[in-house]
Structures are given as C-alpha cells and as structure tokens.
N, C-alpha and C positions, 0 to 999 in steps of 0.2 A: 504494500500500500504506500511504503514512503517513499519506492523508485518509481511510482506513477506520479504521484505527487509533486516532485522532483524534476520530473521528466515533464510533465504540463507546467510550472511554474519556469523552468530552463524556456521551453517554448513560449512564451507570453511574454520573457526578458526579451527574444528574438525578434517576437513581432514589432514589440517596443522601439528597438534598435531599428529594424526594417522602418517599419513609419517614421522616424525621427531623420532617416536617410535617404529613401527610395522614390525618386520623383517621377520615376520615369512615364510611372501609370498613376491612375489616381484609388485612390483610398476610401476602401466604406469600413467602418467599423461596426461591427455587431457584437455587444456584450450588456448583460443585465446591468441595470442600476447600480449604480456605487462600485464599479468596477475600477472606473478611470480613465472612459473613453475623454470624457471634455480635455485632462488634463493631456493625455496622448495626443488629441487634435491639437492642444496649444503649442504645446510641444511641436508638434509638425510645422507647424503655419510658421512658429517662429525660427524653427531652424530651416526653413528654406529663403524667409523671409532676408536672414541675416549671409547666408551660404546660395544655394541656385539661384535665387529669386533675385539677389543683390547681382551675381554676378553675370546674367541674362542682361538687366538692366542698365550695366554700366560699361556699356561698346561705346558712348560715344563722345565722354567727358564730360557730358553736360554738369556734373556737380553732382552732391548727397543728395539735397532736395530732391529733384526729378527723379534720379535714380530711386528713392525711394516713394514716392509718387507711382511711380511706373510698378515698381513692385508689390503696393500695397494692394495696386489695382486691380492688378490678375489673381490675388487671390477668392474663393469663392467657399464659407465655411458652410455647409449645412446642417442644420438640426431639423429636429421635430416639432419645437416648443418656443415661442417667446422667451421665456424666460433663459432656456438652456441656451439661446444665440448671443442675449445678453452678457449672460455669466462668460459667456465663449470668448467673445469681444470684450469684456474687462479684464477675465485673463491674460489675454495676449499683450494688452495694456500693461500690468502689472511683470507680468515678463518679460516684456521689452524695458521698464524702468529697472530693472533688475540688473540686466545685462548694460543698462547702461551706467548704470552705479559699478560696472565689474565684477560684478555677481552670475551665479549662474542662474538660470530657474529652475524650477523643482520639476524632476523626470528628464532633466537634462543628460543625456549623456553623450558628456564628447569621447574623442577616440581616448582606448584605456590607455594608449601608449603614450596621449600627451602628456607634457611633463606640467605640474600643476602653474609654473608662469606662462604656460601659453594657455592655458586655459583664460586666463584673465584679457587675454587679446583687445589692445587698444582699439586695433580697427573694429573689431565687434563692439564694445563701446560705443563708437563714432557713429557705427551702421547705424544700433539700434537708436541714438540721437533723433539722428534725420528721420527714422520709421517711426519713432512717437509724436513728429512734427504733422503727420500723414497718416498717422492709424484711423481717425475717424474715416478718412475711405473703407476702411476693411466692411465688408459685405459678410455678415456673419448672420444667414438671416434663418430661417423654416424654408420647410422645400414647398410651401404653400407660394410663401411670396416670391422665392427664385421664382417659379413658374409663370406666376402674375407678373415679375418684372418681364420674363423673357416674352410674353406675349403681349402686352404693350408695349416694349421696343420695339417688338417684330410683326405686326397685328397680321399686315397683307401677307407675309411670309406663311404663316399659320394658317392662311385662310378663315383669318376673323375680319369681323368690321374697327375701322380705324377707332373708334370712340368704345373700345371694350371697356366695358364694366361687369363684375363680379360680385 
C-alpha cells in the first residue's frame, strides 16, 4: 500500500513539474476540490509568463512594458466559477509580487540543479516588475464568458447576428 502510495504521489510531483514546464500543448487539469489545481495553474501562467511567454515577446527590443503587455495578452486562464477566476487572477498577482520582491512563489519549482543565487535571478525580478504593471490584462475568466467573449468578437464568423445577446 505504501509503494502505490508513493508511486501516485512520485506521479502528481511529475505532473506538477510537467505543467510548470510544458508549453508546447495546452493544459486541462482535472482533480477534486482542494487538491491544488488553482495553485498548479498559477504556477503555470506565471512561469511561462516570466520564461516562454517573456521570451516569445521580446524579438524586437521594444522595452519591459510591451514585452510584457504582449505576454500578458496571450494568456487565457479558464475556470468554472466566478469566484475560482478571481482567486486565479489574484494569485498570479501575489506571485508575481513575490518574484518581484526575489522570492519564489509557493509550488515553484525551478530546476533542482540551480544553485540557490540563481534562483533569486535579477532578471526575473525585472520580468515580473513590468508583468505586474500589465496583469490586469490577464483574462482569467469561466469558460461561460471565454465563449461569450469569443462570439461577440466573432459574431458573422459563428454565424450569429452582429448584436448577440445572451
């Protein structure tokens, strides 16, 4: 019982690691209540934010500002709940002040082989700066209203009428 145990908690550390890492496809997470998905999604959003996300954005010198601008934008959090979006989007708040104090956030993990001064990395500081200047972009919504926004963006695409109401 304690090597299954063991064996499913080893696997859950991995997933962890995977989502904190893996951009290459996107992410659904399914786990009961009080597991730790919000903090895992924050977790993610902020280390792409500070790592892919930054480094996608910043081909053309334009400065922090823009670049994090630009990368705040492409993000897209989904929940279920009002309130779980909320909480979603203040976390990522409070993580990014975190990071910019030179702190880690909580469920952070960088690579084990860093040595604990680069963990505190000045340019992650800086990143996270300019991305708490631009977090209110962050789109942290319910998959009710994604949908609602993507079809009033899109109305004739969808084959709705321009003046859609729900």
């Amino acid at each position: 019982m304690s090597d299954d145990r063991e064996l499913r908690l080893a696997r859950d550390d991995e997933a962890r690691r995977l989502a904190q890492s893996e951009f290459a496809t996107p992410l659904m997470v399914v786990a009961g209540a009080g597991t730790g998905k919000t903090s895992l999604l924050v977790t993610r959003v902020v280390a792409w934010l500070l790592g892919p996300g930054w480094a996608r954005h910043d081909q053309d010198g334009s400065g922090p500002e823009s670049v994090a601008r630009r990368a705040v934008e492409r993000v897209v959090a989904i929940t279920f709940t009002e309130a779980a979006a909320a909480e979603m989007a203040e976390r990522v708040v409070g993580a990014l002040e975190t990071v910019a104090r030179g702190g880690m956030p909580v469920g952070w993990d960088d690579e084990p082989a860093a040595a604990s001064a680069e963990r505190a990395c000045p340019e992650r500081a800086t990143r996270a700066r300019a991305l708490l200047d631009e977090v209110h972009r962050l789109r942290a919504q319910t998959i009710h209203a994604f949908c609602q926004g993507l079809l009033t963006e899109h109305p004739l695409e969808a084959g709705l009428h321009p003046r859609l109401t729900v």
